[in-house]
Every structure is written in C-alpha cells, then in structure tokens.
C-alpha positions in Angstrom: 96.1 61.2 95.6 99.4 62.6 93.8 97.1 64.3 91.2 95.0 65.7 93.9 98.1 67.1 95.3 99.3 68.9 92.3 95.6 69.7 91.5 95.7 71.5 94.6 99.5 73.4 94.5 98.6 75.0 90.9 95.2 76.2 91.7 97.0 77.9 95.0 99.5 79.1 92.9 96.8 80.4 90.4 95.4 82.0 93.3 98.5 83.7 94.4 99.4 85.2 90.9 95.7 86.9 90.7 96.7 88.3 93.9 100.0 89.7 92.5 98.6 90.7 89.4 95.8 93.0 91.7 98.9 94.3 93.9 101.0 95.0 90.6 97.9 96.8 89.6 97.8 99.2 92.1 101.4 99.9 92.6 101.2 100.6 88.4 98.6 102.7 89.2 100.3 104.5 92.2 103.6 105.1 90.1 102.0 105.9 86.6 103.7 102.5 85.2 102.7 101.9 81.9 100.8 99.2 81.1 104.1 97.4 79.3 105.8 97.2 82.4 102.9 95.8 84.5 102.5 93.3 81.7 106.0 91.6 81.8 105.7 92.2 85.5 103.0 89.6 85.1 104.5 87.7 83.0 108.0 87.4 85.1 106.3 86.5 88.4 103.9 83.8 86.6 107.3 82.1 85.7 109.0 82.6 89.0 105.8 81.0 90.5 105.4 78.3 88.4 108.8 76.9 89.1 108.9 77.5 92.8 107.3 75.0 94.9 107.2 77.6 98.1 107.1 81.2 98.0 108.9 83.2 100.1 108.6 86.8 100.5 105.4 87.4 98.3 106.0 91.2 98.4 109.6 91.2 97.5 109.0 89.1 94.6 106.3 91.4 92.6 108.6 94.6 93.9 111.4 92.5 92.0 109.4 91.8 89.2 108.4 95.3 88.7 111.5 96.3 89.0 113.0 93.8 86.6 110.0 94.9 83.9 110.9 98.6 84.3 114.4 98.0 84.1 113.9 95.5 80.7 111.6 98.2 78.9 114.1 101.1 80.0 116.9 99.2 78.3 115.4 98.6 75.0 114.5 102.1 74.9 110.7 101.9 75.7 109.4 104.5 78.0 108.2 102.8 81.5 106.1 105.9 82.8 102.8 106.7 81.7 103.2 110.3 79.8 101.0 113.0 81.7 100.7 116.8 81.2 101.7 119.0 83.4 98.9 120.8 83.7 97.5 117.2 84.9 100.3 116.4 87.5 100.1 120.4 89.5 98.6 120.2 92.4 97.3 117.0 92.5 97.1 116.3 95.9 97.5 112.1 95.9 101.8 112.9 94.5 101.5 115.2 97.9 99.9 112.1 100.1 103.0 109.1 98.5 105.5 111.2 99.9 105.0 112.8 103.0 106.9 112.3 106.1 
C-alpha cells in the first residue's frame, strides 16, 4: 500500500513538473529567455518538487525559478535574453499587446 502511495505522489509530481516545464516555455517564449535560463529553470523547480511533499503556490514557484535561472546566468556573465535585431523587434505588434494598459 506504502509503495502504491509513493507510486502515486511521484507520478503527480512528474505530472506537475511537465506542467511547469510547458508554462516556463511559454513565459521563455513571451520574454525572449534563452534557452539557458529555461533550462536551469527546469532543472531548479524539478529539485524544489522533488523535496516538497505539497506544493504551494505553483505559479510563484516557476516565476521564482525563472527568476533564480536568470539571475544565476546574469552573474556568471552569460547573457539571459535571446539576441534579436532590430530590424526584427520594430513594430512587432505582440511587444505592443504584453504591455498595454
């Protein structure tokens, strides 16, 4: 029954990391995050879930972890943003649609 139990935990835990990871995904996307920092995203919640048997505010943890990733690859000198022209990023209507009021 005990190994039923845990059987069950990790494959909802498994569950809720390939929901992060899609989330994390799109957010990368949203915010031109390079792949580095979506990566050790990943790789931060995986270990924050894995040791937690509950987990509390789902959102704020992969908004922490993406933070934490950017910050981590920003320190060692790494840059966290996707490069893009200029001549890519002018009037591209979907900056226009994250920011208005």
């Amino acid at each position: 029954w005990e190994m039923e139990k845990k059987s069950t935990r990790n494959g909802y835990k498994d569950r809720q990391k390939k929901e992060a990871f899609v989330k994390m995904t799109h957010v990368g996307d949203a915010l031109s995050l390079h792949q580095e920092v979506l990566e050790r995203a990943k790789e931060l919640f995986s270990g924050f879930r894995d040791d937690r048997e509950l987990l509390q505010q789902f959102e704020g943890t992969i908004a922490a972890c993406l933070i934490e990733a950017f910050d981590q690859l920003s320190n060692e000198g790494r840059e966290p943003l996707k490069m893009q022209s200029i001549t890519d990023s002018i009037g591209n209507d979907n900056d226009k649609k994250l920011f208005k009021r």
